[in-house]
N, C-alpha and C positions, 0 to 999 in steps of 0.2 A: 636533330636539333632544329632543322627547319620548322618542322610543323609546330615547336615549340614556340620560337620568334614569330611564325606569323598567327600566332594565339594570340603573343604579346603584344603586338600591333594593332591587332583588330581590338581584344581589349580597351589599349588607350585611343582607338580612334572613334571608339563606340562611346566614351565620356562624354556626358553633356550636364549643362547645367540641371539640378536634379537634388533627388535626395542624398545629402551627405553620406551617408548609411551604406549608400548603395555605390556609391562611388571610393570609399575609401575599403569598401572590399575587393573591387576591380582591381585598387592597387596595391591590395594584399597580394592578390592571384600573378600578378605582374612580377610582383618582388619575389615569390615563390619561382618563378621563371627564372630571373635574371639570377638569382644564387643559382637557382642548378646549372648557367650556362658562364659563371664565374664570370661576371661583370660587375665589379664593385664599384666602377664610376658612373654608371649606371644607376645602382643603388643608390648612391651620391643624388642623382639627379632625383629619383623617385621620391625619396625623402623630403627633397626639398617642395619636391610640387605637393605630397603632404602637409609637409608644414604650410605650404601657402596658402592649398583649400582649408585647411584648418582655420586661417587667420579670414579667411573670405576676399584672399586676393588673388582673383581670378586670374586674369592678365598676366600675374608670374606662374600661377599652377599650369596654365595653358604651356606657357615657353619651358617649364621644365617636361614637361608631358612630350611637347612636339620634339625637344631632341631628346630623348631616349627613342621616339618614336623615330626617330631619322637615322640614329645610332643604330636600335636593332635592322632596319631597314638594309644598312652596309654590311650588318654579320649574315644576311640572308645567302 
């Protein structure tokens, strides 16, 4: 399950501003992570930084990004 978390980590720390495309499949592969390690408030969180890149507001996509990012960090 570790090397699983630190996929998911390096994933979202590897986001940058960029092509949308290419970012909202990083948090496919993420979301694909965090089901298999039965974290639904997690999902919670990923969803919503979706939705925010979606809308083009960075600054919340960042902070839903950085705790799940901080969250997996604790399950390591």
């Amino acid at each position: 399950m570790s090397t699983a978390i630190n996929k998911a980590i390096g994933a979202l720390n590897s986001l940058r501003v960029g092509e949308l495309g290419r970012i909202l499949v990083r948090l496919g592969e993420v979301q694909g992570t965090l089901e298999n390690i039965g974290e639904p408030g997690l999902l919670d969180a990923l969803e919503q930084a979706r939705e925010a890149i979606s809308k083009g507001d960075l600054p919340i996509f960042r902070k839903h990004v950085q705790h799940v990012v901080s969250r997996l960090g604790h399950l390591r």
